[in-house]
N, C-alpha and C positions, 0 to 999 in steps of 0.2 A: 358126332363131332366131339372132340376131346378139347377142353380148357387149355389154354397157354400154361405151360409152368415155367416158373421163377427162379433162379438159384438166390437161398436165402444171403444178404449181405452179412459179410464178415469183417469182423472188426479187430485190427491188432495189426496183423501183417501186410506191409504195404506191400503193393502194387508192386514189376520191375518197372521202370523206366527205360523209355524207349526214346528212339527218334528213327526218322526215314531211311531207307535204304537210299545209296547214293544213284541208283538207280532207276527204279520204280516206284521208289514214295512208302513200299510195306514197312510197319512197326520192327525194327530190330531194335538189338540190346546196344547198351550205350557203348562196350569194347566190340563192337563188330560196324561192318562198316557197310557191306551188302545181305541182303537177305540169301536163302538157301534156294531159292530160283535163280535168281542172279549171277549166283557165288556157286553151283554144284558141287563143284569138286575141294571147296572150300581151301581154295587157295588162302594164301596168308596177304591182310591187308597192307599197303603200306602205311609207314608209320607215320603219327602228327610229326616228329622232327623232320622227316623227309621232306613231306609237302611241307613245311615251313621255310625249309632251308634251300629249296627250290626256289620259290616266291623268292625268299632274301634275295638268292644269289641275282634272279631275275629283276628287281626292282634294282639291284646295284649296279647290272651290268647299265639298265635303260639309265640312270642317272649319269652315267659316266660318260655313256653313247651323246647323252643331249651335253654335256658340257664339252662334250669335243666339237659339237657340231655346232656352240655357240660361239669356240673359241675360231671358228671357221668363218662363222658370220659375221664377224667384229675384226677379224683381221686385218691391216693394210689401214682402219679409219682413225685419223688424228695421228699427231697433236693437232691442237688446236688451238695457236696462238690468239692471245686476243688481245683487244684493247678498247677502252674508254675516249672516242672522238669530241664529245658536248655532252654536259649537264645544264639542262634547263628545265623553268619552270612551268610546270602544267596544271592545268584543271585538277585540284585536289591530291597533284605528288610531282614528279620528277620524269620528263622526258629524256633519256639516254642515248646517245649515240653511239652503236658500236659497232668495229669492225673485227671479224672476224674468218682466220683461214683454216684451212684444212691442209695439213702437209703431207696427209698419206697418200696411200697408190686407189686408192675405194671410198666413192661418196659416202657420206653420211652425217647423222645429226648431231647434234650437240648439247649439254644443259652446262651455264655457265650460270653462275656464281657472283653478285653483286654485293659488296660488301661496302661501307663505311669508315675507310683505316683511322681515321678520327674516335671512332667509337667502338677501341678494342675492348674484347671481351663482352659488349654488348648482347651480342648473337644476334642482335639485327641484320637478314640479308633480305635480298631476294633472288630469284632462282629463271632464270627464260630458256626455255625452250628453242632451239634454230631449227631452221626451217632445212632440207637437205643440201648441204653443200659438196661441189663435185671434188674431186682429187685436186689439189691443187690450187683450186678457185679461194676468193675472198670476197666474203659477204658483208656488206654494211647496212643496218635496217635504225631505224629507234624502236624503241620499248617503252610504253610506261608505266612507272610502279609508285604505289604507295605507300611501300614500307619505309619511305624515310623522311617521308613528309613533305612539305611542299619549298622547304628553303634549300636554296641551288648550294652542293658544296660539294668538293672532290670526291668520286668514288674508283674503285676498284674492281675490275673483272677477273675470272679464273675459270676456265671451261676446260671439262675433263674428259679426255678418251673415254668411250666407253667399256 
């Protein structure tokens, strides 16, 4: 039986650097992209600007696709008139009464905008959520909010298409 031999380490000259074949996982050089099983006839890779510029074009076109197809889903809902029916006092703020329509041809929701006109440039609002309203339809509900404390005094609504 013969001893294992060793190749003595050598010092100075790195290593190549490698990474996986896109393939099978074997060590290639870092300008090649499959190994020589893989690869035989050593066809020519394509290049990183290719596949990048693939990707780009492909990530531009999906963005595009989803804004048409949001601009699909939103269409026909609102305006959405509103108004301020009662301001009164509640439990730690302000009970709201309001009515609100939907004047397009397609249900939908609403965030509408509570504001203070007494208290421009404050940036005090508050912000409600509606519940789905059909084409057409007007909804009256109350809210109550905190933001403007508990003493009764005229506010303002504004609810925005989405």
């Amino acid at each position: 039986m013969t001893a294992p031999t060793s190749s003595p380490l050598t010092h100075g000259a790195p290593a190549e650097k490698t990474h996986p074949c896109a393939r099978c996982g074997a060590p290639v050089a870092l300008d090649v992209g499959l190994c020589e099983r893989c690869n035989p006839l050593g066809l020519k890779d394509s290049a990183s600007s290719q596949v990048h510029g693939t990707i780009f074009v492909a990530v531009g076109l999906a963005i595009v696709g989803l804004a048409i197809l949001a601009r699909f889903a939103v269409s026909g809902i609102g305006p959405f008139p509103a108004e301020v029916l009662d301001v009164r006092s509640a439990d730690g703020g302000l009970t709201v009464s309001l009515r609100i329509t939907n004047e397009g041809s397609s249900a939908g929701s609403t965030t509408c905008r509570l504001i203070d006109p007494a208290a421009q440039g404050s940036g005090r609002s508050a912000f409600v959520l509606t519940s789905r309203i059909a084409p057409g339809a007007t909804l009256e509900f109350d809210h109550t909010v905190t933001d403007f404390g508990s003493e009764v005094r005229p506010l303002a609504v504004d609810c925005a298409a989405p």
